[in-house]
N, C-alpha and C positions, 0 to 999 in steps of 0.2 A: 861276685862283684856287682854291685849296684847299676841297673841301668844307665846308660850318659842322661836320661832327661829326666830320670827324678833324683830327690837330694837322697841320704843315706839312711835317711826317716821314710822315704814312699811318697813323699808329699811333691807335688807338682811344682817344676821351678816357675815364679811368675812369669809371665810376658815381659811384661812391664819395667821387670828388672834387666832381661834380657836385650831390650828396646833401651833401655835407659843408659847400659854399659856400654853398646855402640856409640850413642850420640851424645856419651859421655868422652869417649874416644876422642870422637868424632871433635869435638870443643877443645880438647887438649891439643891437637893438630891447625887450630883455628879454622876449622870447616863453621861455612856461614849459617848452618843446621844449628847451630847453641845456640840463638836466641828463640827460635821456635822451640826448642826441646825445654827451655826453660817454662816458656811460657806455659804449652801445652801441661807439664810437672807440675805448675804451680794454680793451674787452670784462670791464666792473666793472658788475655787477647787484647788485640788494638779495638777500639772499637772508630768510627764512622756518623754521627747523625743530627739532625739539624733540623728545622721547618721549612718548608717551599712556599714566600707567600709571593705577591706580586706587588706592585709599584708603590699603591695605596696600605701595603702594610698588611691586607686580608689573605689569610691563609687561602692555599690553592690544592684539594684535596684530589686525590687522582691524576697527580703528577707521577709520570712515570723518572723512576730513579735507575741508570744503571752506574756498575762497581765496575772498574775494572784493572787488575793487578801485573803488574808488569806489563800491560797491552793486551791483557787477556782477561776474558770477561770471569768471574767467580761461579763458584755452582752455585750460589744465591747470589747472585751480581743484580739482579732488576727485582723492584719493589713499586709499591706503588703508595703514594702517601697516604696518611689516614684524613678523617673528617677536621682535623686542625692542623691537617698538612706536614706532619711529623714524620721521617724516614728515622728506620736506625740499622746499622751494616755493624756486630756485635763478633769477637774470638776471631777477628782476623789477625793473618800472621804479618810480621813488619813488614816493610819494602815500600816500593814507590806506587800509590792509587790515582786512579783518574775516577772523576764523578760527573756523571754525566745527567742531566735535565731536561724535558721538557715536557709539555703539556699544548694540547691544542689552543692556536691563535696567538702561544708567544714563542720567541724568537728563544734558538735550544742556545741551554748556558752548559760549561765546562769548564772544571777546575780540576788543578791537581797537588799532591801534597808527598811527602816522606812517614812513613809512622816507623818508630822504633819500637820496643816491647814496653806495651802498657802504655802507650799513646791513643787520648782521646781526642778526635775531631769532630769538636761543636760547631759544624762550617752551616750557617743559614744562607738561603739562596734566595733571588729575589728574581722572577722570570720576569720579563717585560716585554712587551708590545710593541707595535709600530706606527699606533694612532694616538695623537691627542684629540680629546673631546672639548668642544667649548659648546659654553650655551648660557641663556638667561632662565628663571625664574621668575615670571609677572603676572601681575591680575590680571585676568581676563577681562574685569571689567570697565578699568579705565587706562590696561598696559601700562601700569608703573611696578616698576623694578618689587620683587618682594624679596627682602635681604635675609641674609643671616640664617639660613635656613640649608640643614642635608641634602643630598641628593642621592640616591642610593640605586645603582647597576645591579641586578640579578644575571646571571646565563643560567638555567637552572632552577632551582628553589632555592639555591645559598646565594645571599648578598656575594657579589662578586671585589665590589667597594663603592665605600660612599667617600665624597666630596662635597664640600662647603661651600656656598655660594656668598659670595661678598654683600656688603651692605648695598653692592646695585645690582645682585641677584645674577651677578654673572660668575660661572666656575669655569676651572679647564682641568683635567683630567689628564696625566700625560702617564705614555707607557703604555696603555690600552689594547687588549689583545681583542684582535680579530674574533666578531661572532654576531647572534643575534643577542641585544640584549631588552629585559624592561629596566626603564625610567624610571620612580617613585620618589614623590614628594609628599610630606605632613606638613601642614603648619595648621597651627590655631585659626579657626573661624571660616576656612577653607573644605571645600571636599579631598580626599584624600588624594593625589593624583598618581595616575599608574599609565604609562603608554609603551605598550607590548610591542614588539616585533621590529626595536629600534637595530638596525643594520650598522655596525662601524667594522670598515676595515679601507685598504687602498696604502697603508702605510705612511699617511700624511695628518695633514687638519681635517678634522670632520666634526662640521657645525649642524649643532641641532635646532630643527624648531622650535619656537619657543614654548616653553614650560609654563601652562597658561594657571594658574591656579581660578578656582572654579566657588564662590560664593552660594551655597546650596541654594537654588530657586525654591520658592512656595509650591506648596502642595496644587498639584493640575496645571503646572508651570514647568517647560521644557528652559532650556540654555543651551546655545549652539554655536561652539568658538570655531572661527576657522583659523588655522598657522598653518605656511608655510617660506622657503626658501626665500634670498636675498631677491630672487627674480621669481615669477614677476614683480614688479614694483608695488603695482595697486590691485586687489584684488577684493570686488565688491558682495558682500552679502547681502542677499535678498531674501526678504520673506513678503507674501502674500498668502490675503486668511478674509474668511467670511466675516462681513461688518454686518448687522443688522439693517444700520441707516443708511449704509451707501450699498452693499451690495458685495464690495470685495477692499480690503485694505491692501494697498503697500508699503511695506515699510524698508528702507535704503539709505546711502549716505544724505539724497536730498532731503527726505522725509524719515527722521529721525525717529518717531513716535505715532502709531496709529493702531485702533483695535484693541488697544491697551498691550500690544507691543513694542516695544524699545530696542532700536540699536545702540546699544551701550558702549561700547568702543567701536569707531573707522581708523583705520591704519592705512598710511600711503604711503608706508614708505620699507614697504619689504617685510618679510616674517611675521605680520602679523602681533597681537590676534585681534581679530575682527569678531564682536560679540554681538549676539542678538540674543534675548528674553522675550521668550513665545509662551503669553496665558494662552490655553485653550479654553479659553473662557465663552466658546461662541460654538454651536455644531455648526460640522462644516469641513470642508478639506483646508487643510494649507501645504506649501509649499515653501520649501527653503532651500535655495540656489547661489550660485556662486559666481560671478560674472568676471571676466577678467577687461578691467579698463584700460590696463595697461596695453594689449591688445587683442581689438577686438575685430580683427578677421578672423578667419574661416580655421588660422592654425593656432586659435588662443590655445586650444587644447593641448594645442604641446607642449606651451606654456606652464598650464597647469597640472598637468601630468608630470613635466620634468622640473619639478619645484622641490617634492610634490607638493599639492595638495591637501591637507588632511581637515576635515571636520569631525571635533567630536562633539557626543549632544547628551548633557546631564539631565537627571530629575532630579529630585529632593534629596535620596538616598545614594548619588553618584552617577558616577559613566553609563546608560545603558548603549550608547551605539558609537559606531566609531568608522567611518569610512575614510579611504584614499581615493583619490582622481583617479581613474582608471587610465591605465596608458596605452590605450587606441581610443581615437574617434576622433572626430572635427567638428567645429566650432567654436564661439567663444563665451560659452555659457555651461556651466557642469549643475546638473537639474541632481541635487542628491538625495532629496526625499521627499514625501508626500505625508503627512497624516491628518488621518479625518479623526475629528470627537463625534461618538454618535452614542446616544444614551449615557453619556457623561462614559464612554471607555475609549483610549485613541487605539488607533489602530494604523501601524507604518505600514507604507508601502515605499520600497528601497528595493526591488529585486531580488530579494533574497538577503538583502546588507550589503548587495555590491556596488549600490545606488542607482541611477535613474537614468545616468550617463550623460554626453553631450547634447546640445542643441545649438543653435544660434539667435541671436535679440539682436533686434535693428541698433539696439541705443541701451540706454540705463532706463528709459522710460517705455521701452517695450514691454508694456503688463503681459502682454497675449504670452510671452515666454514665459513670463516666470508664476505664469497659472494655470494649477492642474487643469488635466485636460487635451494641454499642449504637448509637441515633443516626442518623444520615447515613454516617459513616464505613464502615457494614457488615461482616460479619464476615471474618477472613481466611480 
């Protein structure tokens, strides 16, 4: 008599068929196993998958995904998206899924659905933030609007998104997930503009300095925009530079043009930007400072610390330096750098880049301040 578990050939009975005759049974009885046994038989699963991007439409890669079936998470329940933010959850068995989202800096999303045998869900997700971004785009050098032009967010090395700035160079951004991001702006006939370590979060409006674009300066020719905040109101750039024929120039909102320097924009009315074009056409130290008119006691500083502050300062070929007001000191004068031309090479003196720090000027016509020498900065 032939063993019970081979057939009357010797040959091994399958599994499979063994497995198949139960939850074949199993179907005939109406046990909720028949649709899985089908499927598994016919190797047809549900599947799950979609793209993660965010507000602006840009995929959001390294979103974490989880699955979870009946209230319980699957043995491949979490994923993580790829480089174009695409999940796929593939051979799952029917019933009710919850899908779960998020990524740092946006607010976590969750959805959930019914799948039967052979249901696919194409479910795309869109994670959002809790900041909107406003801001302008303007010349630097006479602060009018530059329209019609991208504005493109990185966190990262991948554009996070860009936004369009209307024909008066203003955009808003809404949805914006908490983090540090860069700025970047192109347009034709400009330096390219990039400003790194822009901070948005708080869950509300968050308005940026203005987006100064920047008209390459001549060769041995510096450019130095200052923007910042609604407050202070007025906030004056100074430069002073060796003149042959007098001995020292200033140049400020009263005196527009000296040394073959130019105050090219004065702004009085908040954000800036306030431009000055510095030939170093002359050996010699100069000095470029930042006076707060708006007020000018002993706590301008706070002023322009809690603004901030920021100066940045092109050559020919772009951005090389970029300082913030430093947030301790007193006064109402921010002394941000120093450069001498000596053998036709300049050479800053900024602390290290951290600038020069505060002082205090009697008035706007306090030269003694805002010439090396004086101050923190020390002489060269």
């Amino acid at each position: 008599m032939p063993h019970p578990a081979v057939t009357p050939s010797g040959s091994p009975r399958p599994f499979a068929l063994v497995l198949g005759g139960l939850l074949l049974a199993s179907c005939l009885t109406g046990c909720g196993a028949c649709d899985r046994f089908r499927g598994w038989w016919h190797g047809v699963g549900c599947t799950i998958m979609g793209t993660v991007s965010n507000a602006s439409g840009a995929p959001i890669p390294g979103a974490t995904v989880t699955l979870l079936h009946n209230t319980h998470i699957i043995g491949t329940g979490t994923k993580t998206t790829d480089e174009n933010g695409r999940y796929v959850f593939s051979l799952l068995d029917p019933g009710i899924y919850s899908l779960r989202v998020t990524a740092p800096g946006y607010a976590p999303y969750e959805s959930s659905t019914t799948l039967v045998l052979g249901d696919t869900w194409d479910h795309n997700v869109t994670l959002t933030g809790g900041n909107e971004v406003r801001g302008q785009v303007t010349n630097a050098q006479d602060g009018q609007a530059v329209g019609n032009v991208p504005v493109t967010f990185r966190r990262g090395s991948d554009p996070e998104f860009t936004v369009q700035a209307g024909a008066d160079g203003t955009f808003i951004a809404a949805g914006v997930a908490e983090g540090t991001y860069q700025v970047c702006v192109s347009h034709p006939g400009f330096v390219r503009f990039c400003r790194s370590g822009v901070w948005i979060a708080g869950n509300g409006v968050v308005t940026l300095a203005p987006l100064a674009l920047v008209v390459p300066p001549a060769a041995g020719t510096l450019r130095a925009v200052v923007t910042w905040g609604e407050q202070p109101v007025d906030l004056d750039a100074h430069l002073t530079g060796p003149d042959p024929a007098r001995g020292r120039f200033h140049v400020y909102f009263s005196r527009r043009g000296a040394g073959n320097a130019t105050l090219d924009h004065d702004d009085t009315d908040g954000r800036g930007p306030e431009t000055v074009t510095i030939p170093l056409s002359s050996a010699g130290a100069y000095r470029f400072t930042v006076f707060n008119y708006s007020d000018q006691s002993a706590a301008g500083a706070q002023g322009l610390a809690a603004s901030p502050a920021l100066v940045e300062v092109y050559g020919p070929a772009g951005l090389i330096k970029s300082y913030t007001a430093p947030s301790a000191g007193s006064g109402n004068t921010w002394q941000v750098f120093e450069v001498t031309l000596s053998g036709g090479q300049p050479t800053f003196n900024d602390d290290g880049g951290r600038s020069l720090g505060y002082g205090t000027a009697g008035g706007s016509s306090d030269v003694g301040m805002f010439t090396p020498g004086t101050g923190p900065g020390g002489a060269f």
